[in-house]
C-alpha positions as CSV (number, residue, x, y, z in Angstrom):
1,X,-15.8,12.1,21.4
2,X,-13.3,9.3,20.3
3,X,-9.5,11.3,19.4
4,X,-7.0,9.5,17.5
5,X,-4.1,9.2,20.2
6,X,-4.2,10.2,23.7
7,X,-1.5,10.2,26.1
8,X,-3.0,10.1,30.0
9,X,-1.0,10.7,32.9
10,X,2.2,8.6,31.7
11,X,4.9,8.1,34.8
12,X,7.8,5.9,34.1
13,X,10.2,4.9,36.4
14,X,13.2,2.7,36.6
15,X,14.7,1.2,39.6
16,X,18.3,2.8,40.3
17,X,21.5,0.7,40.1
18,X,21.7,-0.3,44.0
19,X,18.0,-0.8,44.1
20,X,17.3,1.6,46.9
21,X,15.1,3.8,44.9
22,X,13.1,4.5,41.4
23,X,14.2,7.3,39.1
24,X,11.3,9.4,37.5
25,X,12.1,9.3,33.9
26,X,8.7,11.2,33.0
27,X,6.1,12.2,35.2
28,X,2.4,12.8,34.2
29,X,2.5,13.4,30.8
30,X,-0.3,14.0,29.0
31,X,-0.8,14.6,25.1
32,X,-3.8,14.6,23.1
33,X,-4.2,13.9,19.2
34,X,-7.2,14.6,17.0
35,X,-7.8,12.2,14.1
36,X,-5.5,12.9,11.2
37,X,-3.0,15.5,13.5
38,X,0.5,15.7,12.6
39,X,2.1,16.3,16.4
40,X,5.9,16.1,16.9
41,X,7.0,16.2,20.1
42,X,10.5,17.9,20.7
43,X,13.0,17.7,23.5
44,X,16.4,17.2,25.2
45,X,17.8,13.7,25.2
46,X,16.6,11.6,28.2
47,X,13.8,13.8,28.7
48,X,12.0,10.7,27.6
49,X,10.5,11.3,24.5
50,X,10.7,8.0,23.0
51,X,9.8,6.3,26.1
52,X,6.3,7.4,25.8
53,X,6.9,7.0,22.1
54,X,7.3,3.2,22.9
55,X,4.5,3.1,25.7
56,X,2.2,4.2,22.7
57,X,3.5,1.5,20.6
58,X,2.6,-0.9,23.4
59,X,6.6,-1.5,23.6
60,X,7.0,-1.1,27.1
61,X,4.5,-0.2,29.8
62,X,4.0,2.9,32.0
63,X,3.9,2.6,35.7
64,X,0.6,5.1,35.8
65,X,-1.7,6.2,33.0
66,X,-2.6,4.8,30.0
67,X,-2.7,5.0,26.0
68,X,-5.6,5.2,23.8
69,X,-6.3,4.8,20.2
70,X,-9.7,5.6,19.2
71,X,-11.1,5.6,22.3
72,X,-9.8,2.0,23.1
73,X,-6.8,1.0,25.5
74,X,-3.7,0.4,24.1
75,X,-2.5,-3.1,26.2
76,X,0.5,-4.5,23.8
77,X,1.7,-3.9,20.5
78,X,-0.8,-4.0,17.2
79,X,-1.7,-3.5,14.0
80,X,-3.6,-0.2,14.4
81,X,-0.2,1.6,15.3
82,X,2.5,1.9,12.1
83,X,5.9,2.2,13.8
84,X,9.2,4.0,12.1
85,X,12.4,3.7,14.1
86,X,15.4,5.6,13.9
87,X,16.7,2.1,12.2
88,X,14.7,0.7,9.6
89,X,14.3,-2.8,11.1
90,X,14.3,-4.6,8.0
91,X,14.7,-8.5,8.0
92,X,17.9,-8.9,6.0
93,X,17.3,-12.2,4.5
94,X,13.6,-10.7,2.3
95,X,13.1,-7.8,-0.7
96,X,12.3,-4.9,-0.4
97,X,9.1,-6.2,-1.5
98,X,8.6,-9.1,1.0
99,X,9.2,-6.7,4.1
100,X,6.5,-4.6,3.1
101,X,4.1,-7.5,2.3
102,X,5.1,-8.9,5.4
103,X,3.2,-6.1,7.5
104,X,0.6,-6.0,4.8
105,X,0.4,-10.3,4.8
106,X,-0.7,-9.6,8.9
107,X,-2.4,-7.1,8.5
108,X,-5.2,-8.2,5.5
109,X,-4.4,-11.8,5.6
110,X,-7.7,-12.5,3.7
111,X,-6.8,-10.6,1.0
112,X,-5.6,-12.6,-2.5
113,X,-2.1,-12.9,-2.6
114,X,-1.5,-11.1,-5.9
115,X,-3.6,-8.1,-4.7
116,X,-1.0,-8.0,-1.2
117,X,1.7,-8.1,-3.7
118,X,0.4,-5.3,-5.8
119,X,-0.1,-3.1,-2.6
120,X,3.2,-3.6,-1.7
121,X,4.7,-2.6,-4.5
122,X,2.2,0.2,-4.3
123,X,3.2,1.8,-1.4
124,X,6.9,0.8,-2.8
125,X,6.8,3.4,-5.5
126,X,5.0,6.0,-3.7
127,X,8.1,6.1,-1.2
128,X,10.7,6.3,-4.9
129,X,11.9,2.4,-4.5
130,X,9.7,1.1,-7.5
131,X,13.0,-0.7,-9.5
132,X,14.5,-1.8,-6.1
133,X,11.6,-3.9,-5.1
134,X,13.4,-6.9,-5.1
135,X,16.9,-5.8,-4.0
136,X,17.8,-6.7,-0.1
137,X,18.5,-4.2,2.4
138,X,22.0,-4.9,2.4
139,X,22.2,-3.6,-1.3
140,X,20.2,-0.5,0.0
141,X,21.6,2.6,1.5
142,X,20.3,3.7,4.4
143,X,18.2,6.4,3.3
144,X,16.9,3.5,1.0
145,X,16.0,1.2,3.2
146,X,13.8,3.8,6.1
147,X,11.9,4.2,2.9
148,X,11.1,0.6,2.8
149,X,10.2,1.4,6.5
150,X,8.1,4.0,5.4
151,X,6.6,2.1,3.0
152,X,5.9,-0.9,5.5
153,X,4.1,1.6,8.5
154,X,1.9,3.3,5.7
155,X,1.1,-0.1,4.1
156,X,-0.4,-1.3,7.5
157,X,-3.2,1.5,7.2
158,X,-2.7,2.5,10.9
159,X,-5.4,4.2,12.7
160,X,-1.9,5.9,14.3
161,X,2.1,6.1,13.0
162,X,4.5,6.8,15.7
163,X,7.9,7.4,14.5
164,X,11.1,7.4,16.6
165,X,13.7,10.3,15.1
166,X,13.5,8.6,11.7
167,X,15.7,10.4,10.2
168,X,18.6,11.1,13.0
169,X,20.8,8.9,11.3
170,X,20.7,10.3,7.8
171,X,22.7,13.1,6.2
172,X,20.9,16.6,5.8
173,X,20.0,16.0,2.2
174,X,18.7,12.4,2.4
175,X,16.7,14.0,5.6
176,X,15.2,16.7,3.6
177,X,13.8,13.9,0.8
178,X,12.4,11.4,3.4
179,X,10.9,14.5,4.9
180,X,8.8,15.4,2.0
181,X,8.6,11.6,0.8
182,X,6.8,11.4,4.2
183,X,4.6,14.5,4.2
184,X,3.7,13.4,0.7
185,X,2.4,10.0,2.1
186,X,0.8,11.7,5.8
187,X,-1.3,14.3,3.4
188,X,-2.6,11.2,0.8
189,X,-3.9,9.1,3.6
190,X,-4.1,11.7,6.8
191,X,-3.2,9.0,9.6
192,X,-2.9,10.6,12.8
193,X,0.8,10.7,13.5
194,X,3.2,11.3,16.6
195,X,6.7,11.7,15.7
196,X,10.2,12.3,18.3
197,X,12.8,14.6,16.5
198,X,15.5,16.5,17.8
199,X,15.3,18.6,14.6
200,X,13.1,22.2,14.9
201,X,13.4,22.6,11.4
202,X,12.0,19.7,10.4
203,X,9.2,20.1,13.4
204,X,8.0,22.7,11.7
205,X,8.0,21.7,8.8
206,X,5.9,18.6,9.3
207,X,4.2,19.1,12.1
208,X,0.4,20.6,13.1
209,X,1.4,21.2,16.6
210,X,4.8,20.8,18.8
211,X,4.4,19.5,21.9
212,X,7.9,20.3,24.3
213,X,9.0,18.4,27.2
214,X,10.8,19.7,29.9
215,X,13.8,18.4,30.4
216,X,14.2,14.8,32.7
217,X,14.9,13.5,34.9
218,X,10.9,13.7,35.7
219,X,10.2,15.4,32.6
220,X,6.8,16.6,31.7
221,X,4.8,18.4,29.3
222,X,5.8,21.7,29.0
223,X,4.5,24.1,26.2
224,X,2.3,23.3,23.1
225,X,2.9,25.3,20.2
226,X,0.4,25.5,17.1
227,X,2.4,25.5,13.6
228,X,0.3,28.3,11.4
229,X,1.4,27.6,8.3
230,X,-1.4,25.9,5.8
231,X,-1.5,22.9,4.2
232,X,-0.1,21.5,1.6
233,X,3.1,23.0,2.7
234,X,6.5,23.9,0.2
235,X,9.3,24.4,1.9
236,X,10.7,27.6,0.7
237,X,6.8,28.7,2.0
238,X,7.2,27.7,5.3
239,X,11.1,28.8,5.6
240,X,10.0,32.7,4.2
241,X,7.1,32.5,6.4
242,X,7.6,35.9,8.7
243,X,6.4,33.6,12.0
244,X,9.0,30.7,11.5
245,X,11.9,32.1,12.8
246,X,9.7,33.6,15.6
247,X,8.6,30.1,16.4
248,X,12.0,28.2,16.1
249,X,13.2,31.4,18.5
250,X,10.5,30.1,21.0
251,X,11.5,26.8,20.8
252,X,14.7,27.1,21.2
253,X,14.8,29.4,24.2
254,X,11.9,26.9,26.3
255,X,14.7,24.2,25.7
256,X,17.5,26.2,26.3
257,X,15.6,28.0,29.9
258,X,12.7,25.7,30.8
259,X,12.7,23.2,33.4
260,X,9.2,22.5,34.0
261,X,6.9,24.9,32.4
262,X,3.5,24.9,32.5
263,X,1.2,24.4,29.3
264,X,0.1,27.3,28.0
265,X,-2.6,28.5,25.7
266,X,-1.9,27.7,22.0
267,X,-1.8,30.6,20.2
268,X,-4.4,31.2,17.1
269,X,-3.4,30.0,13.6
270,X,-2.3,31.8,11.1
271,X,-2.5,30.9,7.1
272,X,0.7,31.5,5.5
């Protein structure tokens, strides 16, 4: 059976400053996504998180193991994987509107012009920037403009979205909006999506499943955690939920304690 993403074995190494040896950044991870999961995976800095984040993306290459995306091997970046970085990556000198027809122009190239355009401005209003379509990202704030990055990975119609801690740069309250702005946009089109946060809040809050590294050098997978709460989700649901506190304790004591845990069985669901 073909899975949305699947992480095999990843190792990557980097050679040390004098050259004399390799040091183990992350060592045999593996992570498995169904079609349309929501997985975040959450750990210390370094532990190499978005490393495998950018493996996946085809950014950089693993020295053992492999990425697949429906059942086919991921050998460079492409068009079946939406990215969101922690920077939106906009090109300063187009709209709002031209950046996310840019991804849609590669993407369905055959399609008329006016209906790219539409799209774009489509997937422009779902994210709230509908009357800044053809302001630049210099006249945007920040929050602004990683929902013109938003806008851009969803228009692509990705078999997968990987984002990279998009939201580690805003303030708490543009956080919370892009975080509903983007569960909004994951629960209208169900794209399989991996996602690096720091945040354990906002794991689970989005996510179907946590996936927790150990922490690096040679990281590794270390626990997976099943987030019960149904779907859709409201926030003041998931925060009175008796189990969220229970979970964030877990979390928070495998990365405070853990050093290289072994996975354990996910515990059963629970509807809130």
């Amino acid at each position: 059976m073909r899975t949305g993403l699947t992480l095999e074995g990843l190792t990557k190494t980097y050679p040390t400053p004098d050259g004399s040896s390799r040091f183990v950044v992350m060592q045999d991870f593996t992570l498995t996504l169904q079609p349309g999961e929501f997985v975040c995976l959450v750990g210390h800095s370094g532990c190499g998180k978005s490393t495998a984040l950018s493996i996946a993306a085809g950014l950089n290459t693993a020295d053992a193991g492999f990425v697949t995306v429906n059942g086919v091997v991921v050998d460079g970046p492409g068009l079946d994987r939406g990215v969101v970085f922690q920077a939106p990556c906009l090109l300063p000198w187009l709209s709002a509107l031209d950046n996310v027809r840019l991804a849609i122009d590669q993407a369905k190239p055959k399609l008329p012009k006016k209906e790219r355009i539409a799209l774009a401005a489509g997937y422009l209003e779902k994210v709230g920037l509908g009357d800044s379509a053809h302001v630049k990202p210099s006249e945007l704030s920040q929050g602004m403009q990683q929902r013109v990055g938003i806008a851009r990975a969803f228009a692509l119609a990705p078999r997968v979205l990987l984002l990279d801690e998009p939201f580690g740069m805003l303030d708490s309250l543009t956080r919370v909006e892009l975080q509903e702005v983007l569960l909004h946009l994951w629960r209208a089109e169900r794209t399989t999506a991996l996602m690096v946060t720091h945040d354990v809040d906002e794991a689970l809050f989005l996510a179907d499943r946590i996936a927790l590294m150990t922490n690096g050098p040679d990281a590794r997978l270390g626990a997976v955690l099943t987030v019960p709460f149904s779907r859709p989700r409201e926030r003041h649901d998931v925060m009175g939920h008796p189990k969220f506190f229970e979970l964030r304790e877990e979390i928070m004591t495998f990365l405070e304690t853990h050093a290289h845990a072994t996975v354990p069985a996910e515990p059963e669901a629970v509807a809130v």
